[in-house]
N, C-alpha and C positions, 0 to 999 in steps of 0.2 A: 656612437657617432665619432667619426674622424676627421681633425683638421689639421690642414697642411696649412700655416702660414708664414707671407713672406716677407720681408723686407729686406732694404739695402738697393735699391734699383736710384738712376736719376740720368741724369745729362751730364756727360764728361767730353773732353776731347779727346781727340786721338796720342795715343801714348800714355794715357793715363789709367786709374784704377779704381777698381769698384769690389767692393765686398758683398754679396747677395747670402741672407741666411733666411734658413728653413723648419719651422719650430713642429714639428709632431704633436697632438695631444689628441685626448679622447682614448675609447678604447682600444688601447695597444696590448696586445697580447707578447708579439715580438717584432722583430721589425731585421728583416730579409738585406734590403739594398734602399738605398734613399741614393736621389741624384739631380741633375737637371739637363731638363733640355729646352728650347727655344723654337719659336716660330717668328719669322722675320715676314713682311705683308707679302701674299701672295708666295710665300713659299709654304712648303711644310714642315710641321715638326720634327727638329733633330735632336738626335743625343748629343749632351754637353756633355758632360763626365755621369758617372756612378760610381759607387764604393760601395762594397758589400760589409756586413756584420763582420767578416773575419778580416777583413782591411782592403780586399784585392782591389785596385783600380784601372779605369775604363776612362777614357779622353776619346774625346772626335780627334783627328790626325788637325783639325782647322785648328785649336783652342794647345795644342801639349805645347809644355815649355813656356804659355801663357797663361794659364789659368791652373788650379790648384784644388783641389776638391779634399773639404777633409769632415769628420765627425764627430760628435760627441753623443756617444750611445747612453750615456747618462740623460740630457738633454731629450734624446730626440731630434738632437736637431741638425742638418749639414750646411756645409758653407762652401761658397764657390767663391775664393778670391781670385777677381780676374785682373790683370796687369797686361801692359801694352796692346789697352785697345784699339780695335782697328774698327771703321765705320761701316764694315760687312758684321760686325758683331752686334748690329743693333737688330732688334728682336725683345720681342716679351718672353722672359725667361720663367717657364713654369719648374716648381717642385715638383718631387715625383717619392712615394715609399712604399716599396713592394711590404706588406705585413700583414700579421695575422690579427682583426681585433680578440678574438675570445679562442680559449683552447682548444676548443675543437671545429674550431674556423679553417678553411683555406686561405694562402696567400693572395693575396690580390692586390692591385694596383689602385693608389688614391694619389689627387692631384690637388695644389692650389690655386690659385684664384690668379699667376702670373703678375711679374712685376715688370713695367719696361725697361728697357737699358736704352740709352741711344747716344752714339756716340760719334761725334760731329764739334766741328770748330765755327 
C-alpha cells in the first residue's frame, strides 16, 4: 500500500507564498518522478512541475520563475515552493509519484488526497 500525503496548502494573497510538501510511504520499491499538478473548478487537471530521480525538471510555462520544485530522495518526499501568487493559481494541488512498489513491479502512477491553495485578497 502507498501513500501520497500532503500538506502546506491555505489562503494567501496575491504576491505572496506558500510552501506545499509531499511525503511517499508504504511500499516503495523506487520512485521514478514525483510532482504536482492542479485542477482549478471546472477546469482540468494540469501539470505544475515534475522532477525525475536523476534531477531533470519540468514547469508549466504559467508557474516558471515562480514556483520551484525540489526533492528529497531520502524522504520520499517533494516540495513545490510557490512565490508571487497570482489568483489564476488557486486550485487543489494534488501530488503525483511515478514508482515501483515491489521488484518486480511496474511503474505506475499514485496520487494524494490534494490540498487547496486559494489565493485572493
Amino acid at each position: 500500500q502507498v501513500q501520497l500525503v500532503e500538506s502546506g496548502g491555505g489562503l494567501v494573497q496575491p504576491g505572496g507564498s506558500l510552501r506545499l510538501s509531499c511525503a511517499a510511504s508504504g511500499s516503495i520499491f523506487s520512485i521514478n518522478a514525483m510532482g504536482w499538478y492542479r485542477q482549478a473548478p471546472g477546469k482540468q487537471r494540469e501539470l505544475v512541475a515534475t522532477i525525475r530521480s536523476g534531477g531533470s525538471i519540468n514547469y508549466a510555462d504559467s508557474v516558471k520563475g515562480r514556483f520551484t520544485i525540489s526533492r528529497d530522495n531520502a524522504k520520499n518526499t517533494v516540495y513545490l515552493q510557490m512565490s508571487s501568487l497570482k489568483p489564476e493559481d488557486t486550485a487543489v494541488y494534488y501530488c503525483n509519484a511515478v514508482l515501483r512498489a515491489f521488484a518486480g513491479s511496474g511503474y505506475r502512477d499514485y496520487w494524494g488526497q490534494g490540498t487547496q491553495v486559494t489565493v485572493s485578497s
